[in-house]
C-alpha positions in Angstrom: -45.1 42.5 -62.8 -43.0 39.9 -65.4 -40.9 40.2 -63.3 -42.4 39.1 -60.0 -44.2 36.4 -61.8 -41.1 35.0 -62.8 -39.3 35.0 -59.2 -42.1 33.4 -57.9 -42.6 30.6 -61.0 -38.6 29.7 -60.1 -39.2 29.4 -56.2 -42.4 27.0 -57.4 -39.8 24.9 -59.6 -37.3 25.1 -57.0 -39.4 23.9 -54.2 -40.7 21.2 -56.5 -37.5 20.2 -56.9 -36.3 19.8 -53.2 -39.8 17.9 -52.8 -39.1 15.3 -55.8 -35.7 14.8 -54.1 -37.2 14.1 -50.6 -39.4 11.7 -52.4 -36.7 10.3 -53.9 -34.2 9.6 -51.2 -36.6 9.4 -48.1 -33.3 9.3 -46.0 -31.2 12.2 -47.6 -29.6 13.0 -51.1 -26.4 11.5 -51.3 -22.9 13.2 -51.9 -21.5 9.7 -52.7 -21.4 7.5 -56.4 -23.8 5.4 -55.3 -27.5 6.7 -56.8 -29.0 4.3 -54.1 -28.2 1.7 -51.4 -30.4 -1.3 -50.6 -31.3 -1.2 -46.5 -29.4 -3.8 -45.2 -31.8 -5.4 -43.0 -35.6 -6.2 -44.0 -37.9 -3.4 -45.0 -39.9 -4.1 -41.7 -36.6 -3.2 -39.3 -35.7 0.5 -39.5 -35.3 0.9 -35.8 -31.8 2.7 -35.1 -30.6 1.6 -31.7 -27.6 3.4 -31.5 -25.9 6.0 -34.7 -23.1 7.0 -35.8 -20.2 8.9 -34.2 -17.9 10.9 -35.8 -15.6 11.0 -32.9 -14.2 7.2 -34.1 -12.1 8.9 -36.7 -10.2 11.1 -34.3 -10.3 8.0 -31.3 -10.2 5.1 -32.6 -11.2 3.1 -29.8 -14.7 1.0 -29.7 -16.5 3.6 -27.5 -17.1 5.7 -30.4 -19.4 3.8 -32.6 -18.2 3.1 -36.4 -21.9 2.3 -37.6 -25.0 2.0 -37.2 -27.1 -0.6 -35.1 -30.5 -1.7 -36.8 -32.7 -3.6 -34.3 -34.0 -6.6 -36.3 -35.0 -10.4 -35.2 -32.7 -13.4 -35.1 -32.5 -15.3 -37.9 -33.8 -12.2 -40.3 -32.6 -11.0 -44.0 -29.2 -9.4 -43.7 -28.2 -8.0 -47.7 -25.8 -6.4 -49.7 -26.2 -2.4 -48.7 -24.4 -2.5 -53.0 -23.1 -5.0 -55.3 -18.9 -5.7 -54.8 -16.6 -8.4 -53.9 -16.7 -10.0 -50.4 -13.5 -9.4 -48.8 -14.4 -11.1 -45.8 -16.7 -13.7 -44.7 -16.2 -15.6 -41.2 -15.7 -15.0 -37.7 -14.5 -11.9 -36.3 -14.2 -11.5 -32.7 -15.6 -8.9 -30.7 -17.6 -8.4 -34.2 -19.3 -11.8 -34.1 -19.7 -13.4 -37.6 -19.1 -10.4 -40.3 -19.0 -9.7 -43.5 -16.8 -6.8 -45.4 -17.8 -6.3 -49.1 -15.2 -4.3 -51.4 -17.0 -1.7 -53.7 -14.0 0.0 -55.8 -16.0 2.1 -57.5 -17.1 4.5 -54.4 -13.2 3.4 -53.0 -15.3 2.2 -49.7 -15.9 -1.0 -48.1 -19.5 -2.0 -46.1 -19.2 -4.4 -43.4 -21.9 -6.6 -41.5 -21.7 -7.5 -38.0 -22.7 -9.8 -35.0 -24.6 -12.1 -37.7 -25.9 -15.6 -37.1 -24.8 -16.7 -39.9 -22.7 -15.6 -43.5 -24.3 -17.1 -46.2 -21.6 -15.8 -48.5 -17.4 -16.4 -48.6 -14.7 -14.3 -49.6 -13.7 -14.0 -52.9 -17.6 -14.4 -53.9 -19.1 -11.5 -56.4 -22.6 -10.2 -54.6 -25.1 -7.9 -56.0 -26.7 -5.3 -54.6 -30.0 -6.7 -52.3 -27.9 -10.0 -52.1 -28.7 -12.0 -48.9 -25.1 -12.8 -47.3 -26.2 -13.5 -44.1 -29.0 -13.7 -41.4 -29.0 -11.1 -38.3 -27.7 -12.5 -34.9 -26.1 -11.4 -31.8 -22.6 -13.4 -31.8 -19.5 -11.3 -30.7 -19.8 -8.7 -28.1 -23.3 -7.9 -28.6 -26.3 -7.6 -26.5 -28.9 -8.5 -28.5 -30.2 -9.4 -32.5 -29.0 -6.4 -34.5 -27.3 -5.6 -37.0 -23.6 -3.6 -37.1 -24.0 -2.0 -40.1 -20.3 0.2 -41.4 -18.8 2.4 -44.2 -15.0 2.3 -43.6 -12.4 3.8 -46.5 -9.7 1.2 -45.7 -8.6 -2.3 -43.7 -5.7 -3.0 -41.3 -5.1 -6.5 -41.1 -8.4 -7.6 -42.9 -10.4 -5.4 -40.0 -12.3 -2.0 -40.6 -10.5 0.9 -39.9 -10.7 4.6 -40.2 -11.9 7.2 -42.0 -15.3 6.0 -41.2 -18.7 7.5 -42.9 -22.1 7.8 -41.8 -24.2 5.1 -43.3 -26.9 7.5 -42.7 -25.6 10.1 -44.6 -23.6 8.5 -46.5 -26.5 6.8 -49.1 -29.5 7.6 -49.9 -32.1 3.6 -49.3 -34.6 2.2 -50.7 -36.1 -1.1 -49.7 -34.8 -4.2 -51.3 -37.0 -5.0 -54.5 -35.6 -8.4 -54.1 -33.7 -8.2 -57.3 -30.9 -9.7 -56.2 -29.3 -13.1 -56.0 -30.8 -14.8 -52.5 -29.0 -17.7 -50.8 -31.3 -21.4 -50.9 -32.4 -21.2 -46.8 -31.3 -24.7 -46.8 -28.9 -26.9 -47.7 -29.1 -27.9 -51.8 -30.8 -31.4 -52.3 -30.6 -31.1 -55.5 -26.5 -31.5 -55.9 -26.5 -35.0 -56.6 -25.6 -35.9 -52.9 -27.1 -39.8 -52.4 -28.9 -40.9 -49.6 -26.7 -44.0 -49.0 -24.1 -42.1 -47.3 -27.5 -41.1 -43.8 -26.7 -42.1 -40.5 -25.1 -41.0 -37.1 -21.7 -39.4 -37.3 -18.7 -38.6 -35.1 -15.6 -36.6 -35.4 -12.8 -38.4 -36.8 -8.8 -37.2 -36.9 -10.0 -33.8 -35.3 -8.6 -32.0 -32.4 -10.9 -28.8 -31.7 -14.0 -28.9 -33.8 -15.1 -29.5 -37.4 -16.0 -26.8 -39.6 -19.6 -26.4 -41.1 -19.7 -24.5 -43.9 -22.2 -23.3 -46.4 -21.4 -25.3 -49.7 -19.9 -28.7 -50.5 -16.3 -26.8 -50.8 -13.7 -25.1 -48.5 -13.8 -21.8 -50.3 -17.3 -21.7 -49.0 -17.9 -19.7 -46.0 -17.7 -21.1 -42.2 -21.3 -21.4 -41.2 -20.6 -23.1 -37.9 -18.6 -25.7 -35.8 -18.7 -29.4 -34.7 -16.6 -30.4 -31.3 -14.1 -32.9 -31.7 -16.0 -36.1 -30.5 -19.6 -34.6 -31.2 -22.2 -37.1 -32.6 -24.3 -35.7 -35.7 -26.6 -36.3 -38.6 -25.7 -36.6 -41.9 -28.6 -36.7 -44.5 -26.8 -36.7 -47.9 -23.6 -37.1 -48.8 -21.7 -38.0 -51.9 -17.8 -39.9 -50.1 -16.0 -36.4 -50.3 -19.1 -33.8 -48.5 -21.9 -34.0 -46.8 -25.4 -32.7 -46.1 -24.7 -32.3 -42.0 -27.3 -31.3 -39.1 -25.8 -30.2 -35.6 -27.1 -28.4 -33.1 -30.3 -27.4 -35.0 -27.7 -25.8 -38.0 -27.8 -27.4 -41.4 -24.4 -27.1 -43.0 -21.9 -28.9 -45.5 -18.9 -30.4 -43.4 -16.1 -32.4 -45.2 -16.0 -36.7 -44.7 -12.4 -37.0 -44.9 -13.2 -36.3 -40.8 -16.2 -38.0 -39.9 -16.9 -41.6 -39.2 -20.4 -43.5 -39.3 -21.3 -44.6 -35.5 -22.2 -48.0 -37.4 -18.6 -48.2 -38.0 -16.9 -47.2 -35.4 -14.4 -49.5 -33.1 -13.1 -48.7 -30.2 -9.0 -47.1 -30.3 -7.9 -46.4 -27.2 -4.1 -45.9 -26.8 -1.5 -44.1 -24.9 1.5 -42.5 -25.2 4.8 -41.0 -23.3 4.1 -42.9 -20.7 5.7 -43.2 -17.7 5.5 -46.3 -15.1 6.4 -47.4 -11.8 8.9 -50.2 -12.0 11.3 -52.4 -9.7 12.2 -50.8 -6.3 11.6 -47.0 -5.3 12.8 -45.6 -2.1 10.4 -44.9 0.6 9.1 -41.0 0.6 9.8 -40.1 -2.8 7.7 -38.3 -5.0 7.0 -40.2 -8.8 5.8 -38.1 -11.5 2.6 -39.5 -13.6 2.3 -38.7 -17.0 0.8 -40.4 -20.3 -1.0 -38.6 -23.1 -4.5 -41.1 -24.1 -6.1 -40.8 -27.2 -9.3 -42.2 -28.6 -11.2 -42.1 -31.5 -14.5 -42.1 -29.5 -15.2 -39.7 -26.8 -13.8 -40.6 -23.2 -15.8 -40.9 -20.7 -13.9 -42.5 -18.0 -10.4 -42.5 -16.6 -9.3 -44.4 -13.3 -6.7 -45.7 -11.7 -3.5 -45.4 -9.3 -1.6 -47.5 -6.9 -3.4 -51.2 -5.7 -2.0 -53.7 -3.4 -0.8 -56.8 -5.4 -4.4 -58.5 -3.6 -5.7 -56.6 -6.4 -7.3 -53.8 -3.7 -7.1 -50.1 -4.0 -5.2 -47.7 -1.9 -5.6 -44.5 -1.1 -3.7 -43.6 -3.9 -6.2 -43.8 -6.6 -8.0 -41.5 -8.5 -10.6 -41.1 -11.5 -11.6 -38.4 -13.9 -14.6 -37.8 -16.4 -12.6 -35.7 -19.2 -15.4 -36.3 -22.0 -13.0 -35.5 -25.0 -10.6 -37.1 -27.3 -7.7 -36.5 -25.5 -6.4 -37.2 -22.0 -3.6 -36.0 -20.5 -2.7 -37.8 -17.0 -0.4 -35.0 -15.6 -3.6 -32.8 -15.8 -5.0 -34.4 -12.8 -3.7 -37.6 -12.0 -0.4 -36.6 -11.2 -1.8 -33.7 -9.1 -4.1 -36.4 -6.7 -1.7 -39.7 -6.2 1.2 -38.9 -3.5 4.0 -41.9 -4.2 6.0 -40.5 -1.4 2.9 -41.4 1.0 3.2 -45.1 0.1 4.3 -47.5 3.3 6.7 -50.6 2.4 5.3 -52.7 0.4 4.4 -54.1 -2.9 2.1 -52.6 -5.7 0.6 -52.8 -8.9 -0.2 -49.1 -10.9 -2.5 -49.4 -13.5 -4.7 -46.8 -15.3 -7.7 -47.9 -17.3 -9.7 -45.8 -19.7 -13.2 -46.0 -21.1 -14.7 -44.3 -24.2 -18.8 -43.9 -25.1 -18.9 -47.0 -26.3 -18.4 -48.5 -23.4 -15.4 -50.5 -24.0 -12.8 -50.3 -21.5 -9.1 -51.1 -22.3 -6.2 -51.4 -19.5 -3.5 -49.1 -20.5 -0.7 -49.5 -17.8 -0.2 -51.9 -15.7 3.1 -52.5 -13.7 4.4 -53.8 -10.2 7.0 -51.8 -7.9 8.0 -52.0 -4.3 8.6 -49.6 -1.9 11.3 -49.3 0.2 14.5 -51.9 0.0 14.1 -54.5 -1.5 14.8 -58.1 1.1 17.9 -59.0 0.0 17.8 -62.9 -1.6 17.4 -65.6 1.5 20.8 -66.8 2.8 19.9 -70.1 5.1 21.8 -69.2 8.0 22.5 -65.5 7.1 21.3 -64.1 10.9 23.3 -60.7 10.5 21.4 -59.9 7.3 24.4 -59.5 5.1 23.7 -61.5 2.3 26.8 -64.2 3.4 27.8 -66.7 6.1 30.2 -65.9 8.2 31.7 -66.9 11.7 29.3 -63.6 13.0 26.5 -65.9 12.5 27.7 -68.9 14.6 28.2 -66.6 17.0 24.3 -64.8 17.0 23.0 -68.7 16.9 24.9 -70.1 19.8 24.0 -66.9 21.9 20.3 -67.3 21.2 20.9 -71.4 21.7 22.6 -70.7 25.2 19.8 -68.1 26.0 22.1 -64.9 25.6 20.1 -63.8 23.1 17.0 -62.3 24.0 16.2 -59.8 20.7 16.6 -62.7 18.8 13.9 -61.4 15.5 11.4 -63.7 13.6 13.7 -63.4 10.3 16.7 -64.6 12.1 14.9 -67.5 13.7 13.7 -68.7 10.1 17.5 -68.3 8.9 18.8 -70.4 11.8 16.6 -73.4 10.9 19.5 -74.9 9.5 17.6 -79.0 8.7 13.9 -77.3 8.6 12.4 -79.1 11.0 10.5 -76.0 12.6 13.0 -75.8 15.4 16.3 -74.0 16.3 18.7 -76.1 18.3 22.5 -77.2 18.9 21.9 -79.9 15.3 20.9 -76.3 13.7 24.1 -75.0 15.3 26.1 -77.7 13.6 24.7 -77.3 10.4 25.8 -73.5 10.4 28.9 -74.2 11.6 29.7 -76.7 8.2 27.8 -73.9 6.2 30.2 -71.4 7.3 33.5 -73.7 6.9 31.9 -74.8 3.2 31.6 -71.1 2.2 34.8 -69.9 3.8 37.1 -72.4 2.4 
């Protein structure tokens, strides 16, 4: 009897015991370091859209999922699963914005994915319930979640294999909000003045300008401004600034902004090339020229004109809308100089920015076809000199043997310019010659 009552009194305390656990760690006891883990999203998102798969260890390729995905709104609470050092804090391809926190004591690393935004930076000690980010959908994502991973090691700052289970892995409880949370907002209080407010553009930037989430570049890459984007500035104290783009509140250095206020048109261009002088009739002339501008331009136009100032058919305009033009792209592609007839021209390309100034960047004149040789009075052969040949073509044409006599030869045997060709023409060549034959 003793001895029943005490099997049954242990499988009370055992049972007990299993319950207390359950209690304990709602989502499964823990074989791992870790007591606890804080869920990494907020308490109200426990939806598990797609789970683990152990296959990912054995293929390594992204059809095998290395996480967990926890269905949560834009925007939302993203925090530190446990404390560590951020490893990683910024844009990751296919990942979207992540971030990978180091915890040595467990030998693991967490990682974050497809945020909207890191509110942390590498380097940067976190506890555990730290906010380091809000959920999103960026990288190859479908939707607001959050990529949540346990990975034992990194290739080239990326997760990689062995991965765990988060779900087994940890035991969660909801975050008590003990830890450190990021200001929502830009600080106010960082002694930034108000002196420094006003519309912004890029300055000295080729691709964009980087916003990031304190008044230092150690501070994590929030978001990006274009090259040539305007922008709000609300604080700033000559080195950073308080900046608002595309509904996003950052920190975004001023060495490369410039106030709208005092901004001045710099349109310029360079490697150039140009039309010049004489170029033979059905050859081909390659257009190139690299503009630049400190404002964004809006306009380019311009080609081949008569010297009356009027367009040919060889003209052409683009609307490139950046800080950088590059004539070869298009302008090169749509003006055919071996379609030109004889004649003479002007090319000229003209540029405008967004402030509406407009500058003339090239401007030359070139012929096509030869060039008229230099008017010889009485040169009727077109040879450049007198000779007896002429005397000969002028008494012909005089005697009426000449019946293909041309409008240029009758303007060259108007020896005394009098509007007529006759026999005192005829004597005048005939000196002419004698003079520049002797």
């Amino acid at each position: 009897m003793i001895t029943k009552t005490k099997r049954a009194a242990a499988v009370i305390a055992a049972l007990f015991m299993i319950l207390t656990i359950l209690m304990i760690y709602p989502f499964g006891l823990s074989a791992h370091a870790a007591a606890y883990a804080v869920w990494p999203t907020e308490p109200k998102f426990k939806n598990i859209t797609t789970y683990f798969d152990a296959a990912r260890n054995t293929n390594d390729v992204s059809g095998y999922h290395n996480g967990i995905d926890i269905e949560a709104d834009g925007g939302s609470n993203i925090y530190a699963a446990v404390g560590g050092k951020v490893v990683a804090a910024e844009w990751m391809d296919a990942y979207g914005y992540t971030v990978i926190i180091q915890h040595p004591d467990l030998g693991v690393y967490t990682f974050y994915a497809h945020a909207s935004q890191v509110l942390t930076s590498a380097g940067a000690q976190v506890k555990q319930g730290d906010v380091i980010g809000k959920v999103g959908s960026t990288g190859n994502s479908s939707g607001n979640h959050l990529h949540f991973g346990i990975c034992d090691s990194l290739q080239a700052g990326w997760p990689a294999r062995t991965y765990y289970d988060p779900m087994s892995y940890f035991a969660y409880s909801d975050n008590s909000g003990s830890g450190n949370t990021p200001a929502e907002s830009p600080k106010t209080d960082c002694g930034c003045s108000e002196e420094y407010a006003g519309e912004y553009t890029t300055k000295g930037v080729v691709t964009y300008l980087n916003m990031r989430a304190d008044h230092n570049t150690s501070s994590a890459v929030i978001g990006e401004i274009p090259a040539g984007a305007e922008f709000r500035v609300t604080r700033g104290n000559g080195e950073w600034a308080h900046v608002e783009y595309n509904g996003k509140s950052g920190f975004a250095s001023m060495a490369y902004m410039e106030k709208k206020a005092d901004l001045k048109s710099e349109i310029k261009i360079e490697n150039v090339t140009a039309p010049e002088g004489n170029l033979d009739k059905g050859k081909t002339f390659s257009i190139k020229g690299n503009i630049t501008s400190n404002l964004v331009i809006t306009k380019v136009y311009g080609g081949v004109y008569f010297r009356s100032g009027e367009a040919t058919s060889q003209c052409a305009e683009a609307a490139p809308n950046t800080i950088k033009y590059d004539l070869s792209t298009y302008f090169d592609k749509n003006i055919a100089f071996n379609a030109l007839n004889d004649g003479e021209y002007t090319y000229k390309i003209v540029a405008e920015d967004k402030s509406g100034a407009s500058v003339e960047l090239v401007k030359t004149d070139f012929t096509i076809g030869s060039s008229a040789p230099k008017e010889v009075l009485g040169d009727l052969n077109s040879d450049g000199k007198l000779n007896v040949t002429d005397i000969v073509a002028l008494q012909s044409y005089i005697l009426g043997k000449n019946k293909e006599f041309t409008k240029e030869q009758y303007l060259a045997s108007d020896m005394n310019k009098d509007g007529t060709v006759d026999i005192f023409d005829l004597t005048a060549l005939k000196k002419a010659v004698v003079k520049a034959t002797a």
